[in-house]
N, C-alpha and C positions, 0 to 999 in steps of 0.2 A: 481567446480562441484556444481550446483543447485541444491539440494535434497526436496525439494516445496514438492513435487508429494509424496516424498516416510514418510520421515523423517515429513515435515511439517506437513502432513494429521496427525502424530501423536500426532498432536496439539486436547485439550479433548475440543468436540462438533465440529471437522471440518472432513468432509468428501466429498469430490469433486465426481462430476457425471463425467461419461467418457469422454462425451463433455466438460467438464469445464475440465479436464486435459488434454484433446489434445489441447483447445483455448491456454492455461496455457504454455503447451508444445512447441505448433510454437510459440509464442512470445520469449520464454525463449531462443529458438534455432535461429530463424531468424531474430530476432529484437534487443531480448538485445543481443545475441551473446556468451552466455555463452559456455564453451567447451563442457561440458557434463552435463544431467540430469538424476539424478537417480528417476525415476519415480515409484514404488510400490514394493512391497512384495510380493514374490513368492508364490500362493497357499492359495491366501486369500480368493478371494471370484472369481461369473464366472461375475461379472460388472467389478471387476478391471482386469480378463482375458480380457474383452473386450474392456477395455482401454490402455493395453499395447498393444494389435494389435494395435490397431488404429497410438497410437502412432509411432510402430515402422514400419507402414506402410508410416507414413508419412514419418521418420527419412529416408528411403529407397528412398522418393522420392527427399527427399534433398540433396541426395546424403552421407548422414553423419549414419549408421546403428550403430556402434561403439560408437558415442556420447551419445546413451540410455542407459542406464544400471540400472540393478535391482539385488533387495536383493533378494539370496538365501542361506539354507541352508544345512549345513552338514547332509543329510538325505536319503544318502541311493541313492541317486540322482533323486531324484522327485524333486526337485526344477527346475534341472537342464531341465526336460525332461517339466514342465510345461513351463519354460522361452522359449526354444525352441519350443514349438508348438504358441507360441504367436509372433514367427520371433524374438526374441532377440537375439542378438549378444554376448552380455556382461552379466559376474552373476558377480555382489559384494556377493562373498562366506563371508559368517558369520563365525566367528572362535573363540576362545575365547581366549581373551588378558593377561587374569591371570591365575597365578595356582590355586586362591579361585572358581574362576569362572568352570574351567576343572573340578574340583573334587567334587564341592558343586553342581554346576547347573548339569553335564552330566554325575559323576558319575565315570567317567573315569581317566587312566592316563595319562601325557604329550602323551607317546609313544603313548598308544591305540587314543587318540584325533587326533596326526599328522598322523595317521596310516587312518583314516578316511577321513583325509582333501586331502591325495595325493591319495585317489580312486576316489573323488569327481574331483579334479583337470583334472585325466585322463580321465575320463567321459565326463567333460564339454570339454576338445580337441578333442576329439573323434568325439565331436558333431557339433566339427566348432566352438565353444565359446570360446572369450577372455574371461579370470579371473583375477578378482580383489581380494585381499584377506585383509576385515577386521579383526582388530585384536580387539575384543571388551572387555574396561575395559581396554585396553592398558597403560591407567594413574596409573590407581589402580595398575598395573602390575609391572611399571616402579616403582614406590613407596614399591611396598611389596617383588617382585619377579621376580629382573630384568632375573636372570638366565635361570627363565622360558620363558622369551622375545626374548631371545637372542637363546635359544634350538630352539623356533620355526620359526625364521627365519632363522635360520643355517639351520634346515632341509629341508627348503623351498624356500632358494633364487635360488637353480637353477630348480625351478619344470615349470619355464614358466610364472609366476605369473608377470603379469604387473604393477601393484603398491600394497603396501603395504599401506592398509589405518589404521589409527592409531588414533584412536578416545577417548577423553576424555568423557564417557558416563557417566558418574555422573556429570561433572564440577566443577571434584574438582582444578582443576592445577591454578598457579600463574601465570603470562607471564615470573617470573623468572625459576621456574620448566619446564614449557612446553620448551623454548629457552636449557636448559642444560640437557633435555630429545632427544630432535633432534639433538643437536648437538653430543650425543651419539650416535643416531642412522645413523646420513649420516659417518661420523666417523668411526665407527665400518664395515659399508656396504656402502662404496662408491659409487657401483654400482648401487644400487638399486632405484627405486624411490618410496616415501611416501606423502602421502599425508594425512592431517590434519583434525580431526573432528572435532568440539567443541560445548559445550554445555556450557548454561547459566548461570547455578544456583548461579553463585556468581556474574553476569552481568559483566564475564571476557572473554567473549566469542572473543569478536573482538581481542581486546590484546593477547589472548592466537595467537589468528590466527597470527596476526602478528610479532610475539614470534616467531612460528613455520616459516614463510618464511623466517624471518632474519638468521635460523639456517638450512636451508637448504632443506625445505618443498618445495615441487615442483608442488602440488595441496592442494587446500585449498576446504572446503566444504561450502557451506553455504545455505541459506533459505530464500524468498522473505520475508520481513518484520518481518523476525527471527523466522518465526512460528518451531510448534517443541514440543517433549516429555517435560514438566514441564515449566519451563521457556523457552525453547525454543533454537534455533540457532545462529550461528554469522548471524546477515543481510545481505545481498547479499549488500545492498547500499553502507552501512558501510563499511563493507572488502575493496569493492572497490576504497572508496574515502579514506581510511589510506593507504591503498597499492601504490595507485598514488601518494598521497600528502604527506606521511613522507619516504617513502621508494626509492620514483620514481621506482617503478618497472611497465612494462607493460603487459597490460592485453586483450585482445581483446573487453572486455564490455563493450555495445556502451553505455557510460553515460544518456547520454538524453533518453533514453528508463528508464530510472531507474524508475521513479515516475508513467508511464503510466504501468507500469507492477503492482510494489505495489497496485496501485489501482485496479486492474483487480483481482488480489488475495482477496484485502480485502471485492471486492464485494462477490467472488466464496466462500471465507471461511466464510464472517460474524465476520470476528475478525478488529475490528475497529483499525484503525493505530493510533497510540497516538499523538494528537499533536505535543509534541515534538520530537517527533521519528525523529532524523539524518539523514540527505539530504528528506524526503519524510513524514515527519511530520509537519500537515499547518502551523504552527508557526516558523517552523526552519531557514525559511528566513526574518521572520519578524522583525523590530526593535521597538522597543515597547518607549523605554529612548529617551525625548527630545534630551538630547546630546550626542545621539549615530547619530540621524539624521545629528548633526549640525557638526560631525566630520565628514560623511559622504560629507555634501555637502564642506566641505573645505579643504579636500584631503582623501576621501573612508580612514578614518581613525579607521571605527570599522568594515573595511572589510577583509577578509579573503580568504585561496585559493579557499575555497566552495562560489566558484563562483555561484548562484541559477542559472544562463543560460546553465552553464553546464550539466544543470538536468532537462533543457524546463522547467527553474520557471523562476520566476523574484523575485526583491526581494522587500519585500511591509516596509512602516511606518502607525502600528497601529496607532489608535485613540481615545482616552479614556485618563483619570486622567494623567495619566504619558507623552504624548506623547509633548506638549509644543509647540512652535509655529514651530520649525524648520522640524518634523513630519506633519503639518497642510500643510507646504508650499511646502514639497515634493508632497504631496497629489492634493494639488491644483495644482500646475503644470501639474503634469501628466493628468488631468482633464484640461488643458486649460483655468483654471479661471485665473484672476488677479486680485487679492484684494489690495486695500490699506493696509497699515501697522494698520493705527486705523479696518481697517474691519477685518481683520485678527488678530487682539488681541478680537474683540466681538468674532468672530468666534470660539477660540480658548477657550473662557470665557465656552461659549455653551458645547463643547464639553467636559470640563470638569467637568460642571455641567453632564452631562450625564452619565458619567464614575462614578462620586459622586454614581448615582444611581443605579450600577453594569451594565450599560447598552453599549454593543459591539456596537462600533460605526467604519461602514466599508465605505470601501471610495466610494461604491454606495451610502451613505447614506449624503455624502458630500453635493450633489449640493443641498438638499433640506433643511440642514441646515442649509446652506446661502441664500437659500431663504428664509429662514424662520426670520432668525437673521437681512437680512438687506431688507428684506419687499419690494425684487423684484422677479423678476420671473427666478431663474435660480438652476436649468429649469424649465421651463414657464409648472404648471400647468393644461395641456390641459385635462385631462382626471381626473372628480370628481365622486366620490362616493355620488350623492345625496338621495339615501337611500336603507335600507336592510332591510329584514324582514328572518331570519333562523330560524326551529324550529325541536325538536327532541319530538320524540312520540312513548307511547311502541305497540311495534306491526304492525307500519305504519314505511314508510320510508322517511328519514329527507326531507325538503323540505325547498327552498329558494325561493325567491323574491325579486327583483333586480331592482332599477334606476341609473343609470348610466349618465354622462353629457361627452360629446365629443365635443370639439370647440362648445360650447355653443347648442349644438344639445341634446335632452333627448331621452335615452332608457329604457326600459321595459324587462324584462325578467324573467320566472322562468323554477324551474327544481327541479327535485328528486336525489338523491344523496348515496352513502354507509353510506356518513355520511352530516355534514352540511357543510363542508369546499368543501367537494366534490361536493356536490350540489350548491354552489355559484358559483363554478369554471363551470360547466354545463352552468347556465347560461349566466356568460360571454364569453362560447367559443359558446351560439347559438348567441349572437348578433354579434359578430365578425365573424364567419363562416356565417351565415346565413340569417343574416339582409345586414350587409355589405361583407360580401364575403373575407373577411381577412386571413391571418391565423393566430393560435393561437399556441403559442409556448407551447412544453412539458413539465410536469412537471418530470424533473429528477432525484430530491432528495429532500428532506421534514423533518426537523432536528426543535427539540424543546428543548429549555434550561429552564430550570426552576432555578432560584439562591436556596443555599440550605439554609435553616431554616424551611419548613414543615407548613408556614403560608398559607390559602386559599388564601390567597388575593397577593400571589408574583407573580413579575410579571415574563410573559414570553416573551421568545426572540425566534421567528420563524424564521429560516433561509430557503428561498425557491429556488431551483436549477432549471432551466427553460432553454431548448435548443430550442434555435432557428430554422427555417427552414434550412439556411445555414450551421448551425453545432454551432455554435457562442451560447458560454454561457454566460448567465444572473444568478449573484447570488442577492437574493434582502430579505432583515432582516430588522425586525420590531420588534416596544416594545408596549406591553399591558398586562392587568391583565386577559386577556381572551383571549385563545390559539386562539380560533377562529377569535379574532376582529384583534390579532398579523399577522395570516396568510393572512386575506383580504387587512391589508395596505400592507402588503410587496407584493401583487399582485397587488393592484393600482401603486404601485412606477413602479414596472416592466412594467405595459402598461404605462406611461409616460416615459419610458425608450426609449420604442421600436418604441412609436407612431409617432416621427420623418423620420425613417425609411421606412413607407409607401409612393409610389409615388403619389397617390391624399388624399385629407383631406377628411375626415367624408362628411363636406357637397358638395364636389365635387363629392362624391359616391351616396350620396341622391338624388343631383339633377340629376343626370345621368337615378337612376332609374324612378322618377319620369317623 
């Protein structure tokens, strides 16, 4: 069960618009295939009324109404009566897991608490609603006051309650506690089914989870790139790829959906996915160690079940200080060059020098190093930047001016801009659009590194993300001590990228106008 929508949003500075949980929602449901999403909080506000309709208009159309479900609670049955006017099927009832929690938070006793949860229960059948019943603090519960654990499912395992969810809401547990927590609980209630919460705070979150299925957990919770109250959730990727890979258990998640969902969240949230971040963090396929390359090409000896194809990646060999020849020659291969063994040791010189200078050397950035290092053209230089002129001024707006060289043909252009990178880009999208009638691919992400020391003079690393007509992405990175001079090569690189691509050349388009 996905909790993104519910659980995640209580991630502090994220809050999804109703369109971005229903986008959020069909992918979770018809793409990656999750069984069920727990999508918002009962009674919050009338936008997230209007995004559980939404949602569980859609759920109805997919045939699946029962796969949404939402937090409600013990209250008299207003939760119940707002889930139902929004077409919900399913309440996850809120309950409290401990006796500290019954008597400190709501004041009550066991009895008077279950005396409230089985009005709520009959209500919500009344109303046509399946119930879920969290038991919140369940860990603290299990730890301080199992007695009281065990009262309130005795008095509740035959009230109709379809699982039993059992959340560690602080993130206190070990994976050895959670595993002789569950197997107390399948144990004791055979029949029953429970399903698993977990939270971060000791970054045991996955391990608890899979603690919990080894002892008898039958739903597991989790969160698209682990978002969540404080540290956060198990990750939906992760669950997935231990539950496959150490357990063999099967799960319906269509893998290769994994990484096009994370990113779809991380744009909706604004919570950056960590590099490293497992199966769907950019570096996690990466091999960085020359001789990790060099086991790889002599029998995939520093590979693993985390196959990157399983996840629609692949799997790349950085380039910088560490990467060593057998890194360089993966690179070139996949790039179609063929170097000599002497070219491929200057080559290799190069990039290490580069790496010396804190400088991310990506395998776009390949073919220009080798033209650079062995003083041919590959690839052949067609499009030069023969001069700029940018300027920024208070009150007026930035302005550029532009020549440009195309197979040996010069252009002209200028343009005003938000700012001055932007007005560069103006003018090269009027001489391509306009002059020549081309098109001019989008810019779709725009990333600046600065190395840290706090010097004016360090240099910066522009990484620019550029979608072609066809759909086909262009990533293209540049090094300078001026954001803006960073961002203009890594757009010269990109139109010598692309310029092959076109079916007549610059001056076959000239002289046509002409």
């Amino acid at each position: 069960m996905d909790s993104t929508l519910r659980d995640g949003e209580q991630t502090n500075g994220v809050s999804f618009l109703p369109h971005e949980k229903l986008s959020i929602a069909r992918m979770l449901l018809r793409d990656v295939k999750v069984d069920r999403i727990e999508i918002a909080s009962a009674r919050v506000s009338e936008g997230e009324k209007d995004a559980v309709k939404m949602i569980c208009r859609y759920a109805n159309q997919l045939g699946k109404p029962e796969a949404v479900e939402v937090l409600g609670f013990v209250d008299g049955c207003t939760s119940i009566d707002w889930i139902f006017e929004c077409g919900g099927r399913m309440i996850n009832l809120l309950s409290k897991g401990s006796y500290r929690h019954c008597v400190h938070q709501l004041g009550k006793t066991p009895d008077e608490h279950i005396a409230d949860i089985k009005k709520s229960i009959l209500y919500a059948h009344e109303k046509g609603l399946g119930v879920n019943l969290y038991l919140e603090d369940w860990s603290n519960g299990m730890k301080d006051s199992p007695d009281y654990v065990y009262k309130m499912i005795d008095a509740l395992r035959d009230k109709g309650i379809r699982r039993f969810m059992l959340p560690d809401t602080l993130g206190v547990l070990t994976p050895e506690q959670t595993g002789t927590f569950f197997k107390d609980m399948t144990t004791r209630f055979p029949e029953l089914h429970f399903d698993f919460h977990s939270h971060n705070d000791y970054d045991l979150a996955v391990g608890n989870s899979l603690a919990a299925v080894m002892n008898g957990a039958k739903g597991i919770h989790c969160t698209v790139n682990g978002l969540g109250e404080r540290c956060g959730n198990a990750p939906l990727a992760s669950v997935q790829a231990v539950l496959h890979d150490q357990c063999d258990f099967d799960t319906n998640v269509q893998e290769d959906m994994l990484n096009e969902i994370s990113h779809l969240v991380e744009g909706y949230s604004g919570i950056a996915i960590a590099v490293n971040q497992p199966i769907v963090g950019d570096n996690v396929f990466t091999q960085v160690a020359g001789v990790h390359a060099d086991g790889d090409n002599k029998h995939n000896l520093y590979c693993n079940a985390l196959a990157p194809e399983r996840f629609g990646r692949k799997r790349e060999y950085a380039l910088g200080k560490n990467s060593g020849k057998a890194n360089i020659e993966r690179n070139l291969q996949e790039l179609g060059l063929e170097l000599t063994p002497e070219q491929t040791k200057r080559v290799t010189q190069r990039i290490t020098e580069l790496g010396d200078r804190k400088a991310i050397v990506t395998q776009d950035d390949l073919p220009f190093i080798v033209a650079d290092v062995l003083k041919h053209s590959a690839p052949e230089e067609r499009i030069r930047l023969k001069g700029y002129m940018v300027s920024l001024s208070y009150g007026l707006k930035p302005h550029a001016c532009i020549k440009i060289e195309i197979d040996g043909m010069r252009f002209e252009a200028d343009a005003t801009g938000d700012g001055q990178y932007d007005a560069f880009v103006k003018a090269l999208r009027h001489i391509y659009k306009e002059v020549l009638g081309r098109p001019f691919p989008m810019l779709e992400n725009y990333s600046v590194t600065i190395p840290p020391g706090g010097r004016t003079d360090a240099l910066v690393q522009t990484q620019i993300t550029w979608r072609m007509k066809d759909g086909k992405i262009l990533r293209t990175r540049a090094l300078d001590a001026d954001q803006t001079e960073a961002a203009i090569k890594a757009t010269i690189k990109m139109l010598n990228q692309i310029e092959d691509g076109f079916p007549l050349s610059v001056k076959e388009i000239m002289k046509e106008k002409v």
